[in-house]
N, CA, C and O atoms as a DFTB+ gen file, in Angstrom:
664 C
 N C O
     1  1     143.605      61.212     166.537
     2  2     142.401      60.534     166.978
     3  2     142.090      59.307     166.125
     4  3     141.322      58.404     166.455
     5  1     142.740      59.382     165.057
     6  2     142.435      57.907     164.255
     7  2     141.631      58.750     162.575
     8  3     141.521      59.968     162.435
     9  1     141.136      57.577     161.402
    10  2     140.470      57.695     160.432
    11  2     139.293      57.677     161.282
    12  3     139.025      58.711     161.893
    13  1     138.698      56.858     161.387
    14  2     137.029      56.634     161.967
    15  2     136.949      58.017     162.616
    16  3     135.919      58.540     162.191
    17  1     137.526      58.766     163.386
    18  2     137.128      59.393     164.381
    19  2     137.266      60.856     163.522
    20  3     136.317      61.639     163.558
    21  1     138.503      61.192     162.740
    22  2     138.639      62.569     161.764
    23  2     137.117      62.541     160.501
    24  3     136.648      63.541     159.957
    25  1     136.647      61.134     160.327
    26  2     135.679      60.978     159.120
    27  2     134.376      61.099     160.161
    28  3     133.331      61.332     159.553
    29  1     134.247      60.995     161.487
    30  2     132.997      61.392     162.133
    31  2     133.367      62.813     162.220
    32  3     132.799      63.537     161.401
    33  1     133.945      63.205     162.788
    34  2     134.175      64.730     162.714
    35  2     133.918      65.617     161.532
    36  3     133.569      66.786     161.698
    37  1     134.085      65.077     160.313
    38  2     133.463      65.650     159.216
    39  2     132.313      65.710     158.717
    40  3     131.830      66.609     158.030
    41  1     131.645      64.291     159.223
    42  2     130.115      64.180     158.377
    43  2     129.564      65.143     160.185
    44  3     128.594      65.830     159.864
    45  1     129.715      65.258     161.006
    46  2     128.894      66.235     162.192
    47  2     129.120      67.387     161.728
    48  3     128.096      68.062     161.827
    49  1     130.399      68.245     161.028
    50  2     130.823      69.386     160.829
    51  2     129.961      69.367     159.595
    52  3     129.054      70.198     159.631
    53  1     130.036      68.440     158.247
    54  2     129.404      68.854     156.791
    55  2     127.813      68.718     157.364
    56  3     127.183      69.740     157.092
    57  1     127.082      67.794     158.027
    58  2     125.759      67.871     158.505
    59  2     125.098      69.082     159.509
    60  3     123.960      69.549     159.452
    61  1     126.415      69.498     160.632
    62  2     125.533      70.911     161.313
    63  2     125.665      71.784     160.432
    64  3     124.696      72.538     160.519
    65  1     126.510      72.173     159.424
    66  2     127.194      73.307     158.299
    67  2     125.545      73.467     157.341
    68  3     124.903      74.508     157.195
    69  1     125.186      72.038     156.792
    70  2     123.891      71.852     156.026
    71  2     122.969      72.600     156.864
    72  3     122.379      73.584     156.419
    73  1     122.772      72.071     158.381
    74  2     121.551      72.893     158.747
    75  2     121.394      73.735     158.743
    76  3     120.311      74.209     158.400
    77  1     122.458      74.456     159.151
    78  2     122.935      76.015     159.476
    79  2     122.723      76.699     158.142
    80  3     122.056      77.733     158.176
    81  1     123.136      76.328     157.092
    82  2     122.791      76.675     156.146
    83  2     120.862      76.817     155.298
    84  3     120.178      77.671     154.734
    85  1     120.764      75.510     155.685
    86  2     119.483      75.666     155.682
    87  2     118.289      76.660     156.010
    88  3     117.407      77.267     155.402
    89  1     118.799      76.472     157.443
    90  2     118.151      77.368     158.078
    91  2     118.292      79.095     157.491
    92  3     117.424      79.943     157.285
    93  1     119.628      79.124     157.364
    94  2     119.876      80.744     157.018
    95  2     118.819      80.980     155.652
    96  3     117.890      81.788     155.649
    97  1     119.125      80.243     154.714
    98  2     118.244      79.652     153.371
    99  2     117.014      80.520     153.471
   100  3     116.615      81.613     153.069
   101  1     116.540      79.332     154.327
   102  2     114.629      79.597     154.701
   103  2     114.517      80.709     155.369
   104  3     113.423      81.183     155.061
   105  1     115.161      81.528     156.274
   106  2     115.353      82.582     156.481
   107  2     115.064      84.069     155.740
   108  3     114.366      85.056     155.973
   109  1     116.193      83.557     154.521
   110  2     115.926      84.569     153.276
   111  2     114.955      84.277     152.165
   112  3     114.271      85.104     151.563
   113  1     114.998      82.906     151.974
   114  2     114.413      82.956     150.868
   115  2     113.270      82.016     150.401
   116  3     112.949      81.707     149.253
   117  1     112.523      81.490     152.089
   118  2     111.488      80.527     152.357
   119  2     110.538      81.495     153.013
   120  3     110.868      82.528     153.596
   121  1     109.043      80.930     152.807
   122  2     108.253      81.303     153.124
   123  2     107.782      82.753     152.707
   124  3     107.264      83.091     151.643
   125  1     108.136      83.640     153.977
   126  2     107.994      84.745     154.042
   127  2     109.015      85.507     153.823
   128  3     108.929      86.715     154.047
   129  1     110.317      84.866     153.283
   130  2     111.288      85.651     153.180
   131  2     111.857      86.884     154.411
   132  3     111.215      86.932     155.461
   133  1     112.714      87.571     154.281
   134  2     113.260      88.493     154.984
   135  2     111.755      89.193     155.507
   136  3     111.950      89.686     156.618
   137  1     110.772      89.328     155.202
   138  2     109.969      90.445     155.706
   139  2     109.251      89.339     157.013
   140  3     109.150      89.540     158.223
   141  1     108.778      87.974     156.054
   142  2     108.323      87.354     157.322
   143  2     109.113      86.141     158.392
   144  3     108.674      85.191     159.041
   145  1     110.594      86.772     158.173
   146  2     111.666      86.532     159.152
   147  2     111.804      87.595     160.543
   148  3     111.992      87.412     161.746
   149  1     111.516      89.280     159.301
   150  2     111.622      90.034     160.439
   151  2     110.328      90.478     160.870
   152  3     110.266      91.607     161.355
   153  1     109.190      89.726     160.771
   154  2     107.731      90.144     161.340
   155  2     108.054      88.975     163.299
   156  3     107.806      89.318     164.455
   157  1     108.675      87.630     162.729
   158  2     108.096      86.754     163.450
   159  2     109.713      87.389     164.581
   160  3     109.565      87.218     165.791
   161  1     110.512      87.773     164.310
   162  2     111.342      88.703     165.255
   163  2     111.064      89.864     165.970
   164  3     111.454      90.163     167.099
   165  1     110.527      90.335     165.396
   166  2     109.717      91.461     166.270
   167  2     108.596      90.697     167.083
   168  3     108.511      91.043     168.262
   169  1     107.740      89.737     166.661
   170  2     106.801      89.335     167.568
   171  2     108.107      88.307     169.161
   172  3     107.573      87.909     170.196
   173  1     108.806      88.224     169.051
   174  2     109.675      87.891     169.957
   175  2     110.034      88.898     170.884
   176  3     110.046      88.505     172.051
   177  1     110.401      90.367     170.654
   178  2     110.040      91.038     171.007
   179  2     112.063      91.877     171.348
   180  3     112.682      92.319     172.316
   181  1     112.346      91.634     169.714
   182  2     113.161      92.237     169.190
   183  2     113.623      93.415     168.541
   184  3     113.873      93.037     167.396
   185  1     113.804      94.278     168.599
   186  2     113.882      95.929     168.409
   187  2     114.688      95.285     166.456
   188  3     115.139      94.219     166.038
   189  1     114.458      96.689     165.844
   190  2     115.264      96.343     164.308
   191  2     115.283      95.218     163.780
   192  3     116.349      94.652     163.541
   193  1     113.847      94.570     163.439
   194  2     113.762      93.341     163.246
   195  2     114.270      92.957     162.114
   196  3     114.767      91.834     162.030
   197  1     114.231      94.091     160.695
   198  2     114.498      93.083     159.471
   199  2     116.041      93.443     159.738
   200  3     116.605      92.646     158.988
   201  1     117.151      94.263     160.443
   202  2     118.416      93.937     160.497
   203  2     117.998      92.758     161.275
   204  3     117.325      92.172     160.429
   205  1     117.960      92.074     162.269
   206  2     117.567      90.744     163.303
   207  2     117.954      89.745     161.711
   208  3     118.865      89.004     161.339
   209  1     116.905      90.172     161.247
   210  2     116.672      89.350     160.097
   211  2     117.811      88.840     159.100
   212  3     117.880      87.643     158.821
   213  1     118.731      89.806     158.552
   214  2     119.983      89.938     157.982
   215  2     120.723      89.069     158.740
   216  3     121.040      87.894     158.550
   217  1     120.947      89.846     159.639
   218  2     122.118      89.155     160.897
   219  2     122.253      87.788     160.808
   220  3     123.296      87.224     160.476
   221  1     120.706      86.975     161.240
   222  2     120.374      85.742     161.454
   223  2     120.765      84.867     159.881
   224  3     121.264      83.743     159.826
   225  1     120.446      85.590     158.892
   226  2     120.718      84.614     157.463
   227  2     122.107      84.810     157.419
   228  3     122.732      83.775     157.187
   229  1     122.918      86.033     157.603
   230  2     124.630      86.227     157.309
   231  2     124.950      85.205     158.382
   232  3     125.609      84.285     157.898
   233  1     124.703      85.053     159.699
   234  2     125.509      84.234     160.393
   235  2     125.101      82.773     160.429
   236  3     125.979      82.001     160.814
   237  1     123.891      82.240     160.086
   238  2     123.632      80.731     160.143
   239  2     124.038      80.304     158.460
   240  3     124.189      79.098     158.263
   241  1     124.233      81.328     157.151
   242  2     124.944      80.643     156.332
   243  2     126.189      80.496     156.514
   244  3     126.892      79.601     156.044
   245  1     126.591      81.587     157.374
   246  2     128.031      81.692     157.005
   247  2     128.834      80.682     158.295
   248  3     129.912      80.090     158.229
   249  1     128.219      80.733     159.008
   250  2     128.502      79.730     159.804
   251  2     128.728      78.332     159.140
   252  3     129.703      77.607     159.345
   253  1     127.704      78.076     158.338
   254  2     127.647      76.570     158.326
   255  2     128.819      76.467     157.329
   256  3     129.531      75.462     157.333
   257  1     129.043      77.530     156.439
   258  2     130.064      77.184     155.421
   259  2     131.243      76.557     155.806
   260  3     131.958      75.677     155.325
   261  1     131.252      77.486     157.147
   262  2     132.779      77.875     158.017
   263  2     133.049      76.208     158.189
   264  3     133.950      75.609     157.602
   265  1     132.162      75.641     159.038
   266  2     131.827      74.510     159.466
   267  2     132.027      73.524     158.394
   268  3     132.793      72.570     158.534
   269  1     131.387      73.732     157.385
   270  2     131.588      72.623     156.362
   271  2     133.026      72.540     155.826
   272  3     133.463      71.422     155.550
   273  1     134.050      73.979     155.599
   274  2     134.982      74.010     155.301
   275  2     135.892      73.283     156.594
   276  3     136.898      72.574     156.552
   277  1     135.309      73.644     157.416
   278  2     136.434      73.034     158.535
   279  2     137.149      74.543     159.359
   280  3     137.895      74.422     160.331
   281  1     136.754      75.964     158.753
   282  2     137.754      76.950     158.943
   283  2     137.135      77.272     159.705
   284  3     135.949      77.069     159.967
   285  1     138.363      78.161     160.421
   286  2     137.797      78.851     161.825
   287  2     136.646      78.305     163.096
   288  3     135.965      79.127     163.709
   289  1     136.570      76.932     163.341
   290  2     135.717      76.488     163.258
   291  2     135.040      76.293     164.808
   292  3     133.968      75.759     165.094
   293  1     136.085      76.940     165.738
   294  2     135.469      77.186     167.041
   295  2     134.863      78.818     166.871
   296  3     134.181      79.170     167.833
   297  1     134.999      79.663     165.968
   298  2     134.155      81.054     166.030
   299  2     132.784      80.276     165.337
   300  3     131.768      80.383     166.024
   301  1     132.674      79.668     164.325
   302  2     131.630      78.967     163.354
   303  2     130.743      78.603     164.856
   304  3     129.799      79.287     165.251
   305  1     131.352      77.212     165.667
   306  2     130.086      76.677     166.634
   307  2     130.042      77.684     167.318
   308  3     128.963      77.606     167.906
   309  1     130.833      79.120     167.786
   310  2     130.254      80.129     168.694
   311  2     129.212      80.904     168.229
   312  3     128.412      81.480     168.966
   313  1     129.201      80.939     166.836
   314  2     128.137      81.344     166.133
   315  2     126.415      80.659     166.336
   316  3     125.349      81.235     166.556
   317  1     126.875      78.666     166.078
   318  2     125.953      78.383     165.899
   319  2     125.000      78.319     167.579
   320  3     123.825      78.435     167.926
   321  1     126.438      78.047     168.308
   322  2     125.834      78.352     169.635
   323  2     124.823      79.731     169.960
   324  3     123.836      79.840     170.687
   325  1     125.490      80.654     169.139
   326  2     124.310      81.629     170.121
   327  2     122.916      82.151     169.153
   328  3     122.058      82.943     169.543
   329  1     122.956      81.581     168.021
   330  2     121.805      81.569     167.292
   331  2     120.901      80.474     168.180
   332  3     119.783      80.920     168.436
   333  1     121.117      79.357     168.612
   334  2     120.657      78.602     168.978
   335  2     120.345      78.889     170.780
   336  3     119.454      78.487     171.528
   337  1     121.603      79.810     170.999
   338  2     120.549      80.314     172.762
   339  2     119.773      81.536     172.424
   340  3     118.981      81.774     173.335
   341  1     119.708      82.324     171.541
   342  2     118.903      83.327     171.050
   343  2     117.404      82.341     170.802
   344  3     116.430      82.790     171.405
   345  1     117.234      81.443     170.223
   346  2     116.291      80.963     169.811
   347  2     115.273      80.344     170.787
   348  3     114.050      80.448     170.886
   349  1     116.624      79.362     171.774
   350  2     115.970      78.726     172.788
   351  2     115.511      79.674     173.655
   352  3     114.335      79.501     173.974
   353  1     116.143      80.780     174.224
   354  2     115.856      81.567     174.921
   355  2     114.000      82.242     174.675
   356  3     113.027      82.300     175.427
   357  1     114.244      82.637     173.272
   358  2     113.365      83.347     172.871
   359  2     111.976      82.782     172.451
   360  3     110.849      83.133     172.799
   361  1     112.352      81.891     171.679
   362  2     111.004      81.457     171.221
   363  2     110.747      79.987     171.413
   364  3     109.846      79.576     170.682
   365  1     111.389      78.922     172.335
   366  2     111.440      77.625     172.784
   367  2     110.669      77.375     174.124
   368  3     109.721      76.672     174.474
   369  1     111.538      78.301     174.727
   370  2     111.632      78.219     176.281
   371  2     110.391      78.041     176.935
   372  3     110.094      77.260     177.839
   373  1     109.569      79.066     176.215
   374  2     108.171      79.096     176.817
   375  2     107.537      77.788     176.776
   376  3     106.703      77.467     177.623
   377  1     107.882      77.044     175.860
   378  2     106.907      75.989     175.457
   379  2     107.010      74.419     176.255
   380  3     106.291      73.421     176.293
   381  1     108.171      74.780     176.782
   382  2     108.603      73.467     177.693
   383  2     110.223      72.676     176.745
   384  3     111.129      73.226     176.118
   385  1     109.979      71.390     177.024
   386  2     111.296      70.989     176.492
   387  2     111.265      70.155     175.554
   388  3     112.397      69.713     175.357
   389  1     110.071      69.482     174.491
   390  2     109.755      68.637     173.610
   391  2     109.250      69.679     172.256
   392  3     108.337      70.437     171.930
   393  1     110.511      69.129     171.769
   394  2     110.461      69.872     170.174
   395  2     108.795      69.752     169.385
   396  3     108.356      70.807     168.929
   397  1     108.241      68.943     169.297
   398  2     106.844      68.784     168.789
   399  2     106.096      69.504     169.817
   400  3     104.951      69.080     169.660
   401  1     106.078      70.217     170.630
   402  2     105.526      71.279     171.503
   403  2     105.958      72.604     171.181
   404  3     105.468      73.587     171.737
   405  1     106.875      72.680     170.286
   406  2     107.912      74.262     169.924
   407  2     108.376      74.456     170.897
   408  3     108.402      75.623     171.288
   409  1     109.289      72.773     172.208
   410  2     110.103      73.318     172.868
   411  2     111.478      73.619     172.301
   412  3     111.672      73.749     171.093
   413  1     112.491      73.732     173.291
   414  2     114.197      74.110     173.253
   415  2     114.595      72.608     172.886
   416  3     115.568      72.766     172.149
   417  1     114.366      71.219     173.005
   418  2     114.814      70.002     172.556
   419  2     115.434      70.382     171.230
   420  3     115.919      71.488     171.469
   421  1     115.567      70.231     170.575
   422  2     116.114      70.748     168.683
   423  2     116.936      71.846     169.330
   424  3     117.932      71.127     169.402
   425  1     117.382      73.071     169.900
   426  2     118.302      74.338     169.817
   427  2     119.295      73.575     170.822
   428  3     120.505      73.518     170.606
   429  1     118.710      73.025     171.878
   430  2     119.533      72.354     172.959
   431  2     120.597      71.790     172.422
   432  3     121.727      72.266     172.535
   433  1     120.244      70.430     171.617
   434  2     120.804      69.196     170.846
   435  2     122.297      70.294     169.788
   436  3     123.526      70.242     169.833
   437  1     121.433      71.049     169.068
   438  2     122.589      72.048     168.172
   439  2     123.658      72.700     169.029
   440  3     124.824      72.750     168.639
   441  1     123.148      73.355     170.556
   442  2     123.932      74.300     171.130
   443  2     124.929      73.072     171.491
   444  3     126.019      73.020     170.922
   445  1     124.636      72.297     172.232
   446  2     125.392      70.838     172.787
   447  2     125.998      70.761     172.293
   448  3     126.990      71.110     172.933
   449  1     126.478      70.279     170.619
   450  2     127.050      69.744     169.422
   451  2     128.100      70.275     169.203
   452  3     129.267      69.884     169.216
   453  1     127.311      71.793     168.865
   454  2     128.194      73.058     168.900
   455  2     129.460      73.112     169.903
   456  3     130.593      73.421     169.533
   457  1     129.194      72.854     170.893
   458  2     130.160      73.201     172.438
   459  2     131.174      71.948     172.025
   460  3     132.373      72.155     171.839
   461  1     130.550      70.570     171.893
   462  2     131.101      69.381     172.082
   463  2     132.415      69.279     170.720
   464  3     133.577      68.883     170.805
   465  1     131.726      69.757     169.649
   466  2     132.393      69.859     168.517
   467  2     133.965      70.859     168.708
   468  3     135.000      70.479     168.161
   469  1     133.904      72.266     169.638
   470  2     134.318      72.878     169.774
   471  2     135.619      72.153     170.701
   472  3     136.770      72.320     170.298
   473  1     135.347      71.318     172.001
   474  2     136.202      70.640     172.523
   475  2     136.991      69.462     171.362
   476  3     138.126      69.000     171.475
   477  1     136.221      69.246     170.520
   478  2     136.697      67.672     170.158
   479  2     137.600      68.810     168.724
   480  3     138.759      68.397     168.700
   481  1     137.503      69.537     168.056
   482  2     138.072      70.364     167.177
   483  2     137.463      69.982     165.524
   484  3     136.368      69.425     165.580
   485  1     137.866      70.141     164.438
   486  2     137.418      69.944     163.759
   487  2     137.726      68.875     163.115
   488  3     136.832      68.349     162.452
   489  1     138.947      68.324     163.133
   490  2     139.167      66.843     162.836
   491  2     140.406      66.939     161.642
   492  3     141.028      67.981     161.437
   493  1     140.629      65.763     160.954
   494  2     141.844      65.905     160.188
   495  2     141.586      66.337     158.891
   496  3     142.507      66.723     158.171
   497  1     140.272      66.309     158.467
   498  2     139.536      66.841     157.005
   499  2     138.991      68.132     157.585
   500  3     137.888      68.428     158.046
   501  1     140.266      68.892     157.391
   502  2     139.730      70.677     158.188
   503  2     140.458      71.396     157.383
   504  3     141.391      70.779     156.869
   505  1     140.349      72.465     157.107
   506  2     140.728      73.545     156.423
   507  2     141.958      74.068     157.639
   508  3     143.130      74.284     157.327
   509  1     141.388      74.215     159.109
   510  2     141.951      74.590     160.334
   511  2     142.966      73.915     160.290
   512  3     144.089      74.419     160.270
   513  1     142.721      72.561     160.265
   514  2     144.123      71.480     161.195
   515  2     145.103      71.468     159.563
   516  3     146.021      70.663     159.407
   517  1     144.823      72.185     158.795
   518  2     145.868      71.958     157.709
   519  2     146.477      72.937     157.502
   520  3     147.429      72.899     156.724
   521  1     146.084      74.177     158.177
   522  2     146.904      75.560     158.414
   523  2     147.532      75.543     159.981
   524  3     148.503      76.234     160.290
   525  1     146.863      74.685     160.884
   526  2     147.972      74.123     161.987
   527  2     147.264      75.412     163.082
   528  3     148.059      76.007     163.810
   529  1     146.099      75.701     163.129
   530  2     145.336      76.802     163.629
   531  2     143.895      76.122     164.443
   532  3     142.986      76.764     164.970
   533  1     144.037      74.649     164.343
   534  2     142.928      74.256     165.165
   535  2     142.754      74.658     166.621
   536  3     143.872      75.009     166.996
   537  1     141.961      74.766     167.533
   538  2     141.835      74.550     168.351
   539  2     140.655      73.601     169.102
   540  3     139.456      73.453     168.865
   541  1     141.699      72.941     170.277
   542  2     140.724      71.826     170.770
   543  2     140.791      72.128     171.889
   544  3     141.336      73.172     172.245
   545  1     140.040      70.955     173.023
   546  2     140.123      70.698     174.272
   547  2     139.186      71.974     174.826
   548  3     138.409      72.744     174.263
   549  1     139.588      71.837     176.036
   550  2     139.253      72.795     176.944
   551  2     139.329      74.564     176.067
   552  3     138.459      75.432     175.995
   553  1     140.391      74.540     175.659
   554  2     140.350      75.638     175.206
   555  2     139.562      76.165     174.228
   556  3     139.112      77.310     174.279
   557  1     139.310      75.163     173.075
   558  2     138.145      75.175     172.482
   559  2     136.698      74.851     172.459
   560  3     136.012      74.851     171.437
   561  1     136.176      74.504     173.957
   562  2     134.891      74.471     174.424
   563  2     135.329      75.831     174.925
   564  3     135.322      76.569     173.940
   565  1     135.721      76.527     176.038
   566  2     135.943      77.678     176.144
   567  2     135.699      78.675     175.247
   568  3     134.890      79.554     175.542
   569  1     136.241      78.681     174.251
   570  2     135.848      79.793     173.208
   571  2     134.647      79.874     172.839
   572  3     133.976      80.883     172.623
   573  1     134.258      78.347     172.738
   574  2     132.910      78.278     171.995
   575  2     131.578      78.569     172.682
   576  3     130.473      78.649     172.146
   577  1     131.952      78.735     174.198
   578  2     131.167      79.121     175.362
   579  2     131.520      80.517     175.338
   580  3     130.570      81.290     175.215
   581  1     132.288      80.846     175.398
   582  2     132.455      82.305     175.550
   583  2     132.114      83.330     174.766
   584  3     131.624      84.397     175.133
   585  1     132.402      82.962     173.585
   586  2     132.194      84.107     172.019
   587  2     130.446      83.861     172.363
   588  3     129.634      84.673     172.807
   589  1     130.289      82.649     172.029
   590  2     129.027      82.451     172.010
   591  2     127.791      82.734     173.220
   592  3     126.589      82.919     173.032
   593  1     128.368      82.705     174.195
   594  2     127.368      83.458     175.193
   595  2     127.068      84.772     175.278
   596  3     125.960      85.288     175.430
   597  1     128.834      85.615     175.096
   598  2     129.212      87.061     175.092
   599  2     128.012      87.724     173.473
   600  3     127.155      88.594     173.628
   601  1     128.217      87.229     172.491
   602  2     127.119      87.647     171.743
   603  2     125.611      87.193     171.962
   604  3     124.571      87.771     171.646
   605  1     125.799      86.087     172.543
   606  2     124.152      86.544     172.732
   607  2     123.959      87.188     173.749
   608  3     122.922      87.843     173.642
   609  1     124.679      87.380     175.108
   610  2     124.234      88.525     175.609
   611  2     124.371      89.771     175.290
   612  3     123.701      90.653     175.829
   613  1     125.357      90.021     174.270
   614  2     124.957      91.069     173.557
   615  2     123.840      91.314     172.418
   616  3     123.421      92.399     172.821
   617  1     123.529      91.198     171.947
   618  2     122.846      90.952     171.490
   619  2     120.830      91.088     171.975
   620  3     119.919      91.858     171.671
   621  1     120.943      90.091     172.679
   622  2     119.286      90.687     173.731
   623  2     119.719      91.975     174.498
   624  3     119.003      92.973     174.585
   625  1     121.205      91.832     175.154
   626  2     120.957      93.980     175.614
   627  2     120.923      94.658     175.082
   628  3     120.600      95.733     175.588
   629  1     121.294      94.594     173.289
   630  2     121.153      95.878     172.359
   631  2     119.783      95.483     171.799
   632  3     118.964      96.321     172.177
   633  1     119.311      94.693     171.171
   634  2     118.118      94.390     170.636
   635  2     116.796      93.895     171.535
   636  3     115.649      94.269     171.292
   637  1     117.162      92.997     172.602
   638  2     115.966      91.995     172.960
   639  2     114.708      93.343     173.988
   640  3     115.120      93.670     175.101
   641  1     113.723      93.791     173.646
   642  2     112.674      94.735     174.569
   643  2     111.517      94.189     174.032
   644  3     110.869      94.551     173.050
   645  1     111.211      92.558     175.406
   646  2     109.833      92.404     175.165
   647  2     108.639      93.142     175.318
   648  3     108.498      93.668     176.422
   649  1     107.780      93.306     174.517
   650  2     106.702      94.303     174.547
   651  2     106.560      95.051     173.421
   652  3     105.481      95.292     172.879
   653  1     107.858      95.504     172.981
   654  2     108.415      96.173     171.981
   655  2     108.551      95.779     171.076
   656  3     109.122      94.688     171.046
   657  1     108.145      96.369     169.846
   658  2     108.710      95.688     168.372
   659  2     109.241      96.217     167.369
   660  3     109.622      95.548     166.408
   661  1     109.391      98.041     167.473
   662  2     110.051      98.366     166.464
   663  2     111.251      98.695     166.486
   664  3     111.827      99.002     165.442
């Protein structure tokens, strides 16, 4: 694909990796920590909220690492993908589609990235493309649609009972 195009591929992979990380961060160890990670999960109307809670910090750090390293890096955006339809789904959706409203605009933009990143692969500064294990194209939007939908629908059928919170 060229320099310009392997060095964009890295600062999108080291910048979604940061958020992802971030996010997992504040998760555990912002605000309310794990307890008021798994209060505002149960008010979603999530069964086993402080595991919810775990889950969500193990997979948005570990994701982003994945991502920043470059490894494995179509399971990484299937990851970030379905944190991000878990979210939109759950706690966006209602609100309409403008992020300063607490719409899905912001989970949308990540899930997108996620998918797009997944087709385009991780680039030539990859942990992946230097073990010769990348995957791109079609096949790698595929995965990244697939892993990533397949867990979040798993996921709301084992956990998601609005009404419910413990």
């Amino acid at each position: 694909m060229g320099e310009a195009a392997d060095t964009a591929l890295l600062a999108v992979r080291l910048v979604l990796g940061a958020v992802m990380v971030a996010h997992g961060w504040n998760h555990w160890r912002g605000g309310g920590g794990i307890a008021g990670t798994a209060g505002w999960f149960a008010g979603l109307g999530l069964t086993r909220p402080r595991l919810q809670a775990w889950l969500s910090v193990l997979t948005e750090l570990g994701a982003g690492a994945l991502l920043a390293a470059g490894l494995l890096t179509s399971l990484a955006c299937a990851a970030v993908l379905s944190v991000m339809l878990v979210a939109g789904l759950l706690a966006h959706r209602p609100h309409g589609f403008f992020v300063f409203k607490e719409g899905y605009e912001y989970v949308l933009v990540l899930g997108v990235l996620a998918v797009a990143l997944g087709a385009w692969g991780p680039g030539e500064y990859a942990l992946d493309t230097a073990a010769d294990v990348a995957v791109t194209g079609w096949a790698g939007a595929g995965l990244v649609l697939g892993v990533g939908v397949a867990a979040t629908g798993g996921l709301l059928a084992v956990f998601w009972r609005p009404g419910k919170t413990t």
